[in-house]
N, C-alpha and C positions, 0 to 999 in steps of 0.2 A: 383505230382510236386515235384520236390528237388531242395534243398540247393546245392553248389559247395561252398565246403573249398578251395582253394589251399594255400600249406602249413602247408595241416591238421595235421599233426606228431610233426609239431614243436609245440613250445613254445605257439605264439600266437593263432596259429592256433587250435591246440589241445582246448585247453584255450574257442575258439569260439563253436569249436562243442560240449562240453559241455554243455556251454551255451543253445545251440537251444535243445539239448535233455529234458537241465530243461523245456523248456517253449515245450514241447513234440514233436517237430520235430525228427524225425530219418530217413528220408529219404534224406540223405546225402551223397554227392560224395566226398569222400576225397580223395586230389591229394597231392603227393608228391613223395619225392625220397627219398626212404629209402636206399640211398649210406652207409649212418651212421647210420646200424637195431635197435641202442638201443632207438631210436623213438619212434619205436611201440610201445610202453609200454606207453607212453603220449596217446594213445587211448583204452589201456585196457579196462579202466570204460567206456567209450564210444557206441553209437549205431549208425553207417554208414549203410548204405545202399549197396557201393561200393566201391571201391580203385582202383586207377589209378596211373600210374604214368607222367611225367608232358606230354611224347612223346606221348602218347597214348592218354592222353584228350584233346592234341590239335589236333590227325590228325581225334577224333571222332567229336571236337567242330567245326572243319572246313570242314568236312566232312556230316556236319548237323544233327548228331546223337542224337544234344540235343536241336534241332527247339520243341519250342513250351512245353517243359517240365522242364523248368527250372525257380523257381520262384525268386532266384534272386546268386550273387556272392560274397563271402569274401573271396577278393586274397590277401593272404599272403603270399603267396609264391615267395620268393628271395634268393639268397645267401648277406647272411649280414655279411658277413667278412670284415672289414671296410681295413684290410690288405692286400686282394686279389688283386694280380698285375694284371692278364689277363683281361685285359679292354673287349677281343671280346666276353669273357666269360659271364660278367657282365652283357655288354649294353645287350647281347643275352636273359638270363635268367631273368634281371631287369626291360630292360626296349621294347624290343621286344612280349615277350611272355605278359606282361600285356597290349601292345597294342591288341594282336590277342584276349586276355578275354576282353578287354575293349568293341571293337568294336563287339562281338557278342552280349555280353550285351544292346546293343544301338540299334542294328538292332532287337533287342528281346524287346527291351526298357522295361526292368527288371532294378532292384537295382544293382549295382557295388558300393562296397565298398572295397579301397584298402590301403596296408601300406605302407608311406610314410616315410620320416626322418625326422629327427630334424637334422641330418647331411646338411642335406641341408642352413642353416646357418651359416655354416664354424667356425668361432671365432665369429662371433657375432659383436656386444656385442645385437644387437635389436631381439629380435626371435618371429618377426611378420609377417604373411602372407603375404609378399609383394616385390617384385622383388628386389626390392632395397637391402632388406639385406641378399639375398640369396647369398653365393659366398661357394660353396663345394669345400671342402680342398682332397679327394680322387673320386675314380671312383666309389666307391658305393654310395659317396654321390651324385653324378655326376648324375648317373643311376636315381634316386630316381629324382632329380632336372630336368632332364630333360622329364620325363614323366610328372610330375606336369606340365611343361610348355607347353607339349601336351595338357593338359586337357584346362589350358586355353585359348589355340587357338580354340579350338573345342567349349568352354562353349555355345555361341549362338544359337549352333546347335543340343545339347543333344535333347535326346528321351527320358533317362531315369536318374534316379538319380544316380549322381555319387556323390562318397562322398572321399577324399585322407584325412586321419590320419596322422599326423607329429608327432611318437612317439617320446617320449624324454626319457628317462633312466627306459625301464622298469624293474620290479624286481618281481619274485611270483613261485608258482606254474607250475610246467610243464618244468623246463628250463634246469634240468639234464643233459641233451644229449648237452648243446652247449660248456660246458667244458671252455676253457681261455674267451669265450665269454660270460659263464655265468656272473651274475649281481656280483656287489660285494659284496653285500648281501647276497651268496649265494656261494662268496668264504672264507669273512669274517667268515661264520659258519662254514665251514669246516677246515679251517686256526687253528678255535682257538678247534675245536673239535680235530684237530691231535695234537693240538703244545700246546697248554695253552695260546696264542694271536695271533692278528691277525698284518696284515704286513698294513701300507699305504706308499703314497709315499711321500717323502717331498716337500717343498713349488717350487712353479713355477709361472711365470706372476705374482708374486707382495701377490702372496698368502701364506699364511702359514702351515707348515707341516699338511696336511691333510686337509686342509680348503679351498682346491678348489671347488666350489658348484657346483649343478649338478640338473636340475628338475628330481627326481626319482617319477614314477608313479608306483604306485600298479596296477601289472596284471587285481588286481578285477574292479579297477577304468574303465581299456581299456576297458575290457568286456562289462562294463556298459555302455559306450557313443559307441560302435557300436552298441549294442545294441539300445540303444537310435534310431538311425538311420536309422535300420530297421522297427522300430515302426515308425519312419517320414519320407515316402517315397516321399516327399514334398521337402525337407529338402537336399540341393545340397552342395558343396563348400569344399575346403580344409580345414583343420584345424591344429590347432594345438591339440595332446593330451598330457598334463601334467598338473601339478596341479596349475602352476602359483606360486609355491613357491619355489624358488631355497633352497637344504640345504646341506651341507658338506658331504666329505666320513667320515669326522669326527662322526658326527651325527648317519649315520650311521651305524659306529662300534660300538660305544657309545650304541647304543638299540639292536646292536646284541650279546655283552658281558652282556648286564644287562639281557635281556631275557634268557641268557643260564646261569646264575646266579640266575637267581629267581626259575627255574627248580632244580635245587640243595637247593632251600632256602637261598641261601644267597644274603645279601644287595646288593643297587646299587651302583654302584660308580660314580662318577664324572669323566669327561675328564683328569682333570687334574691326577687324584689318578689312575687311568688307565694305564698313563702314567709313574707314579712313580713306580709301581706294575711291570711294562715291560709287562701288558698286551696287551699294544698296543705299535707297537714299528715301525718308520719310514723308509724305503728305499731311498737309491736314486731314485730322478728322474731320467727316462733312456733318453740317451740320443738320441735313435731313435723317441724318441714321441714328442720331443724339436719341437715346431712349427707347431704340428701337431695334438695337445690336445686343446681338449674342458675344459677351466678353469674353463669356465660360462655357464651354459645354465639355462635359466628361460622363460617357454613356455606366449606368450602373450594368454589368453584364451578369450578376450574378444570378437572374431569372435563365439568360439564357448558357451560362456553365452548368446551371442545374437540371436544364431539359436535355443537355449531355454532348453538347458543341464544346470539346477542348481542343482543338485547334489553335496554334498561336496566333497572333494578327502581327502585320506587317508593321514596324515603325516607321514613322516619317522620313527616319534617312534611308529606309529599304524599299520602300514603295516608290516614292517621289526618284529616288535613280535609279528603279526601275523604269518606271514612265518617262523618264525626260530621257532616258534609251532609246525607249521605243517610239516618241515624238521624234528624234533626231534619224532616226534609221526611217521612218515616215516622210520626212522633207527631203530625203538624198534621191 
C-alpha cells in the first residue's frame, strides 16, 4: 500500500514525506513538476517509492492504476503564485486536478488531505471558517475558495475523510526553490547575510513601519497537525492552520538579526537599537500591493483545538532561530 504526496518537491510537500519516512513509511508516490529542477534536492534525504509527474498520475489515477493500492493522499500540489494572472491555468491546476484526487479518494474512501489558504479571507479582519468572511482578493485565492466550497456541498455525502488546511504564513525548512515567494524569514537571512541588514516595508492600513502582523506558522507546526490527521481518520473538516498569534515582520527581523548575532557571539539588540544601527532599514510600500495586502492575518484555531490538536505552536522568536540555525549550519 502507498502514500501519494502531490507536490512532493515542494516546500510542504517535501516537508510531508519526510515526515512518513520518520514514522517508516517509504513506499511513497511522489508527484510533481520539476519545471523548476532545483526541487529535487528538497527530496535528497528522502525515501519514495516512485515519481510522477502531475499528467501522468492523473491519466494512471483515472485510468485505475492505483484501485485498491493506495492507503490514503496529501495533495499539495498547486501553483501558489498569488501574482499568476492566467486564471485557465489556475482554476486547471488548483482547483480541477484536486477535484479528479479528491474524488478517487472518496470512490477508494481512503484519507484526502489537502492545502488550503488563508488567502481565502481576503482583508479579513475575522479569519474564521465560515462563508461569511471568505471574500478572495486574487485567482489563487479564488482557486483555493472555491474548492473548499466543493467540499462543502459534497460534506453529507463523503465516504472518506477529507481534511482542507487553511495555511497562514508558513516559514522553515525546504523552501529554497520558491525564491521572491520564499517566507521572509528566509529573505531576512539572506538580506542581512549579503548586506549587514535587512529591508522591511513601511507602514500601510494604519500600521506602522514594519508592524503589519501576520499569523507565521513554523513548517514543523504544519507537519505536526497533518500529521495529527492522519493518525485521526475520524477526524473530517476544514481548518484553519496557524498558531492563533498574530506577530509583526518586525518581530521577525528582530530574531533573525539576533540569531545571526548570537552565532558571531555578539549581544541582542532591541527594535529600536536595530534601527538606530541601520540594521534594519524600511522601504516604501509598493504601490502595486496597495489594496491587495494582507495587513492582518490571525488564524481562528478554535475549530481545530476542538477536533483535539493541543499541541503548542512555535512563536516567532522560537521558530525563526530555529531556522536561521539550520539555514547557517546549511551554507558552512
Amino acid at each position: 500500500m502507498y502514500y501519494v504526496v502531490t507536490g512532493a518537491a515542494g516546500f510542504i510537500g517535501s516537508s510531508l514525506v519526510k515526515a512518513l519516512n520518520e514514522r517508516g513509511e517509504t513506499n511513497i508516490i511522489a508527484v510533481d513538476n520539476f519545471k523548476n529542477a532545483d526541487k529535487f534536492k528538497n527530496l535528497v534525504d528522502c525515501e519514495i517509492a516512485d515519481y510522477m509527474g502531475k499528467e501522468e498520475f492523473l491519466e494512471q489515477l483515472n485510468g485505475g492504476s492505483f484501485d485498491g493500492i493506495l492507503k490514503g493522499v496529501l495533495h499539495q500540489g498547486a501553483c501558489s503564485d498569488t501574482m499568476e494572472s492566467d486564471g485557465r491555468y489556475m482554476m486547471e491546476n488548483n482547483y480541477r486536478y484536486s477535484l479528479d484526487v479528491m474524488n478517487h479518494c472518496q470512490s477508494e474512501e481512503i484519507p484526502f488531505l489537502y492545502a488550503s489558504s488563508a488567502s481565502v479571507y481576503g482583508m479579513g479582519p475575522v479569519f474564521s471558517e465560515s462563508r461569511e468572511h471568505e471574500s478572495p482578493l486574487n485567482v489563487y485565492a479564488y482557486s483555493k475558495f472555491l474548492f473548499d466550497q466543493v467540499m462543502r456541498r459534497r460534506w453529507s455525502e463523503r465516504s472518506g475523510q477529507i481534511v482542507g488546511l487553511r495555511y497562514f504564513n508558513v516559514y522553515g525548512q525546504r523552501e529554497q526553490h520558491k525564491g521572491r515567494m520564499a517566507s521572509v524569514a528566509y529573505h531576512f537571512f539572506n538580506q542581512y547575510q549579503a548586506d549587514g541588514y535587512v529591508k522591511l516595508f513601511e507602514g500601510c492600513d494604519g500600521y506602522a513601519n514594519g508592524g503589519q502582523l501576520r499569523d507565521f506558522v513554523s513548517i514543523e507546526d504544519v507537519v505536526k497537525v497533518n500529521m495529527f490527521f492522519l493518525d485521526n481518520p475520524n477526524k473530517s473538516g476544514i481548518f484553519n492552520l496557524g498558531t492563533g498569534n498574530a506577530q509583526s515582520f518586525n518581530d521577525v527581523a528582530v530574531a533573525t538579526i539576533n540569531t545571526l548575532r548570537a552565532d558571531k557571539g555578539d549581544a541582542a539588540l532591541t527594535l529600536a537599537e536595530m534601527h538606530q544601527q541601520q540594521l534594519l532599514r524600511y522601504i516604501p510600500f509598493p504601490e502595486q500591493l496597495k489594496g491587495k495586502y494582507q495587513s492582518f492575518t490571525q488564524a481562528d484555531v478554535q475549530a481545530l483545538r476542538t477536533a483535539g490538536y493541543s499541541d503548542a505552536f512555535l512563536t516567532v522568536e522560537q521558530g525563526t532561530s530555529r531556522y536561521v540555525n539550520h539555514l547557517l549550519k546549511a551554507s558552512t
